[in-house]
C-alpha positions in Angstrom: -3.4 -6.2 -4.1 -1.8 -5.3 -7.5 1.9 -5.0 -8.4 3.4 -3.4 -11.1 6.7 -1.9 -11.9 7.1 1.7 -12.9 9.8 4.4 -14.0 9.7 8.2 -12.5 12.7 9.1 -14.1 11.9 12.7 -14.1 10.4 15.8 -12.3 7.1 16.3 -14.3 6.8 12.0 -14.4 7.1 12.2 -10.5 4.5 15.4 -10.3 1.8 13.8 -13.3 2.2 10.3 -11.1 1.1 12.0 -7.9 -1.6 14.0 -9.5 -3.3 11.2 -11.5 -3.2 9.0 -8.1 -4.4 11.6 -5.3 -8.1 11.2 -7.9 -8.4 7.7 -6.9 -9.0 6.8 -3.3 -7.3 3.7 -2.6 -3.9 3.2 -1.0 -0.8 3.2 -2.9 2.9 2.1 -2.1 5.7 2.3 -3.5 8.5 -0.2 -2.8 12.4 0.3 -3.7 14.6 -2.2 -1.8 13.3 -2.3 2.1 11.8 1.4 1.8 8.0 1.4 1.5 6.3 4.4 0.8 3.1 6.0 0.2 2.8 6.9 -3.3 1.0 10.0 -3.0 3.8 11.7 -1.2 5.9 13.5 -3.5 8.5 13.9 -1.1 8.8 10.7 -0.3 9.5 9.5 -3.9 11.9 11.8 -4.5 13.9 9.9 -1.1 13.9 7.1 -3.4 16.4 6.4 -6.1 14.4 7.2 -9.3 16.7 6.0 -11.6 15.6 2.2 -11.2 12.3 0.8 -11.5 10.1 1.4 -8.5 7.3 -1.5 -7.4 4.1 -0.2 -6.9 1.5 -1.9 -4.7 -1.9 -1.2 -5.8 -4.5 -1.4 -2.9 -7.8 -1.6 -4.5 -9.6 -4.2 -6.5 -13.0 -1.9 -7.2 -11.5 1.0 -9.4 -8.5 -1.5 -10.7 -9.1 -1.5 -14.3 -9.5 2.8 -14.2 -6.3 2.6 -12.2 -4.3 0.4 -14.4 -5.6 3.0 -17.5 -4.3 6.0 -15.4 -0.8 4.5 -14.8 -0.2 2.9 -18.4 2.6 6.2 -19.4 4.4 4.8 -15.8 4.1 1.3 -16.3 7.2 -1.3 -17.5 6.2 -3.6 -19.3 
């Protein structure tokens, strides 16, 4: 399992997240104080509090590297 902390600090960065992750099939969630939840549910991000970073657990090591490509506009660094 991965980590990394991203920013969804808008609508269309919320949508494009969702869309680029539903291609991969591993499991995604997103963490934001004691809430976890799955990343591919755009409902359930926007029950989160966008305006900090979000943690995202990254449930793969096979497509990892293509993964970390497709998330580099959300990532913090």
């Amino acid at each position: 399992m991965t980590t990394v902390q991203i920013m969804l600090n808008s609508i269309d960065k919320v949508k494009n997240f969702v869309n680029d992750i539903t291609r991969f099939d591993s499991d995604f969630d997103l963490v934001s104080g004691r809430y976890v939840i799955d990343a591919k549910s755009i409902m359930g991000i926007f029950s989160l509090d966008l305006s900090k970073p979000i943690n995202l657990s990254i449930h793969s090591d096979s497509d990892l590297d293509q993964i970390m490509e497709t998330l580099k506009p959300y990532i913090i660094e």
